[in-house]
C-alpha positions as protocol buffer text, in pm:
chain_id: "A"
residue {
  index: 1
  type: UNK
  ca { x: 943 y: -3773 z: -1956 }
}
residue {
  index: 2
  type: UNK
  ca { x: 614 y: -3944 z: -2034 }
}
residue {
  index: 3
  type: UNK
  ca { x: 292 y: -3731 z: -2141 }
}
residue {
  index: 4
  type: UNK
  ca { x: 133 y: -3747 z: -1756 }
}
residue {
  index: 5
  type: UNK
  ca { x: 425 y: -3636 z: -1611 }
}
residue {
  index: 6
  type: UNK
  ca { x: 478 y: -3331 z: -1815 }
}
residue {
  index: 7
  type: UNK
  ca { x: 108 y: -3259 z: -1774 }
}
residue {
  index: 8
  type: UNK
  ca { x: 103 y: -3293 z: -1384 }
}
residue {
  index: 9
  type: UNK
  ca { x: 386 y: -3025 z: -1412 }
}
residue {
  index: 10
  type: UNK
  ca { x: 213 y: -2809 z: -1614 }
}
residue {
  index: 11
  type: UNK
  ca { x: -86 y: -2821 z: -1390 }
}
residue {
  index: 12
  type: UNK
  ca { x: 89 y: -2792 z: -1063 }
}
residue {
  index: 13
  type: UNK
  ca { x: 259 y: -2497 z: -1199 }
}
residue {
  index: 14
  type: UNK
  ca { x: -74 y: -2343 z: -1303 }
}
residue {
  index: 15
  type: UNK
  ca { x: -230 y: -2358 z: -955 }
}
residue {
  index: 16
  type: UNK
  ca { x: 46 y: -2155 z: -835 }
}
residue {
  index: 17
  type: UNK
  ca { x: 136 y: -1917 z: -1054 }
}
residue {
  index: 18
  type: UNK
  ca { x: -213 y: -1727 z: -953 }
}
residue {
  index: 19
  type: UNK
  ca { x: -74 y: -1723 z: -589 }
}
residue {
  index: 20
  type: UNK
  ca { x: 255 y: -1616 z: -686 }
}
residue {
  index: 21
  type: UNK
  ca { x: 166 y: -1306 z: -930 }
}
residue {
  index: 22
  type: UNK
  ca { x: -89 y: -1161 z: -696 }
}
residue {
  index: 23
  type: UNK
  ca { x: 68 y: -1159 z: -383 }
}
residue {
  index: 24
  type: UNK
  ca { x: 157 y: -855 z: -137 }
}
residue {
  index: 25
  type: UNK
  ca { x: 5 y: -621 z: -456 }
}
residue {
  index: 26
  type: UNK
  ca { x: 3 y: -280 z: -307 }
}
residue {
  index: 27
  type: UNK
  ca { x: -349 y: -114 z: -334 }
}
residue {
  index: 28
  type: UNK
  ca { x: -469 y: 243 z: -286 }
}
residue {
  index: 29
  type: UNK
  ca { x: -683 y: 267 z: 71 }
}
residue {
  index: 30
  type: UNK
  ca { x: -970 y: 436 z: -170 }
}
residue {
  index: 31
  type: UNK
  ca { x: -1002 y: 139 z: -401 }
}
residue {
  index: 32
  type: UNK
  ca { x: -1008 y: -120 z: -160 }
}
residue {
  index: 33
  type: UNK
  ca { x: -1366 y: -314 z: -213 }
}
residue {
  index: 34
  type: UNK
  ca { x: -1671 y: -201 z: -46 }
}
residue {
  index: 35
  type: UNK
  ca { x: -1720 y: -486 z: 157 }
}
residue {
  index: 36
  type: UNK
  ca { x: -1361 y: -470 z: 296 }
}
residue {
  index: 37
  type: UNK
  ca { x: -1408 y: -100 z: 402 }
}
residue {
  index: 38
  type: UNK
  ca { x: -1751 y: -137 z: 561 }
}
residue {
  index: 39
  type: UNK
  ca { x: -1607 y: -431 z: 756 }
}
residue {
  index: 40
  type: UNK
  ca { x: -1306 y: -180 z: 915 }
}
residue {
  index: 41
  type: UNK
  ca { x: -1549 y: 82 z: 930 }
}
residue {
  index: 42
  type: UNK
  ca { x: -1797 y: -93 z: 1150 }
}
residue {
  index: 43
  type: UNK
  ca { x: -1534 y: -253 z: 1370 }
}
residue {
  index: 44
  type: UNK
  ca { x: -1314 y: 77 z: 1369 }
}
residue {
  index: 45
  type: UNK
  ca { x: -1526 y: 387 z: 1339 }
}
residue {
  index: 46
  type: UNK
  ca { x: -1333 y: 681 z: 1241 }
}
residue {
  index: 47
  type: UNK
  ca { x: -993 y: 501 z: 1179 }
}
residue {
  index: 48
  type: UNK
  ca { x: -784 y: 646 z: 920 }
}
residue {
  index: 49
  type: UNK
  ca { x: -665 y: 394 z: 672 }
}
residue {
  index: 50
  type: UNK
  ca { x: -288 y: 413 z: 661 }
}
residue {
  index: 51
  type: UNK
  ca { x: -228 y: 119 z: 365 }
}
residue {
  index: 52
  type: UNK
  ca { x: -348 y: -159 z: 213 }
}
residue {
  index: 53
  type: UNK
  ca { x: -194 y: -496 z: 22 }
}
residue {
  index: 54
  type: UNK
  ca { x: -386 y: -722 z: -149 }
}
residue {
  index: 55
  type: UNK
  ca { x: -317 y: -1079 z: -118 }
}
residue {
  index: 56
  type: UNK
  ca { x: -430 y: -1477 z: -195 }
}
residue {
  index: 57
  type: UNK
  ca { x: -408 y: -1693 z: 67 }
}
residue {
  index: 58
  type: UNK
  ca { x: -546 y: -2042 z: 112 }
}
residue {
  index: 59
  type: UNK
  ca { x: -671 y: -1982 z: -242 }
}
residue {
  index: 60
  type: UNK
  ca { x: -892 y: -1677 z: -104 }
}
residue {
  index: 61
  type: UNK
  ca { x: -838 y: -1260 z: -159 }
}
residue {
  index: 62
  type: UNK
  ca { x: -725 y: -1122 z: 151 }
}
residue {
  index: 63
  type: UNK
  ca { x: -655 y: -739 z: 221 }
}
residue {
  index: 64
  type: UNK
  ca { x: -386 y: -696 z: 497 }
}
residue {
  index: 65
  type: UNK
  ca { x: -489 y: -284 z: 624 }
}
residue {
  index: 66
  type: UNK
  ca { x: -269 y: -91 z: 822 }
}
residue {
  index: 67
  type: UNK
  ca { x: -478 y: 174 z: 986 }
}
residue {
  index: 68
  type: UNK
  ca { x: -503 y: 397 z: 1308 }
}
residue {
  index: 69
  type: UNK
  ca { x: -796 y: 427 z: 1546 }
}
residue {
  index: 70
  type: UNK
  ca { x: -790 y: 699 z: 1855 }
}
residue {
  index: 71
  type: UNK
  ca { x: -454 y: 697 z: 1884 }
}
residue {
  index: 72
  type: UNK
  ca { x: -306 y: 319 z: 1829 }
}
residue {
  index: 73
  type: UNK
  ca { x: -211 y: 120 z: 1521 }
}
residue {
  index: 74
  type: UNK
  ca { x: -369 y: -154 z: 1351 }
}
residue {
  index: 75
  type: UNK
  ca { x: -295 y: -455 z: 1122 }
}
residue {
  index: 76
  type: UNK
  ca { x: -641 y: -590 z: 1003 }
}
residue {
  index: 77
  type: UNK
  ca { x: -662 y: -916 z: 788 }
}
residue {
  index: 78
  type: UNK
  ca { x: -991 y: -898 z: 601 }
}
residue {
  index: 79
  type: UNK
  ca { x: -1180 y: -1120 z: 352 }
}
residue {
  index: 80
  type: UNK
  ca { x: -1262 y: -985 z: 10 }
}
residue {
  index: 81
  type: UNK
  ca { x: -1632 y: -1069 z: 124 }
}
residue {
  index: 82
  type: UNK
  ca { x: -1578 y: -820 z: 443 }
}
residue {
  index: 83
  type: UNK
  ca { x: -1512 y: -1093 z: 699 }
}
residue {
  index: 84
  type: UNK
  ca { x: -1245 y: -1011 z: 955 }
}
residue {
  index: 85
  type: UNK
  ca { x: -986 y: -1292 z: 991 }
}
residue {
  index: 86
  type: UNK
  ca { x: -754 y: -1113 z: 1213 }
}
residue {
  index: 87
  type: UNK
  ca { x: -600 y: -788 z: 1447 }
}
residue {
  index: 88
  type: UNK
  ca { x: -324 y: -686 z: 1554 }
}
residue {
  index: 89
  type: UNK
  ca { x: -226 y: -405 z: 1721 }
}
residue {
  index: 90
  type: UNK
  ca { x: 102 y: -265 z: 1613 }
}
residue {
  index: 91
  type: UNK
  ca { x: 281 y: -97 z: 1912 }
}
């Protein structure tokens, strides 16, 4: 093996080792960021968080939040930032 190809291993492996160690990290609903919680809050008042994971995807921190609101269940994708990629409803 030459010198490049040894270092193009070394940095492919580097971009996804971050990926890899971080994701589906189980976080307590309490210490999920502000911005996350104010985003679920506004679009679900009331709900009660059920569970949280934390995960990278597309090279971005995503929370995946499991909560109910008046009486159905949720799955809400959310940006670290507070922006809402996705719902569903888990019946």
């Amino acid at each position: 093996m030459n010198k490049r190809t040894i270092l193009g291993a070394v940095l492919g492996m580097a971009l996804l080792l971050p990926g890899w160690a971080a994701a589906d990290e189980k976080v307590p609903v309490d210490k999920l960021p502000q911005a996350v919680r104010a985003a679920i809050e506004q679009r679900f008042p009331g709900a009660e968080l059920l569970k949280a994971e934390r995960d990278v995807h597309r090279g971005q921190i995503e929370y995946e939040v499991k909560l109910r609101h008046e009486g159905r269940r949720y799955e809400v994708e959310v940006l670290e930032n507070g922006e809402i990629r996705d719902i569903d409803r888990d019946d």
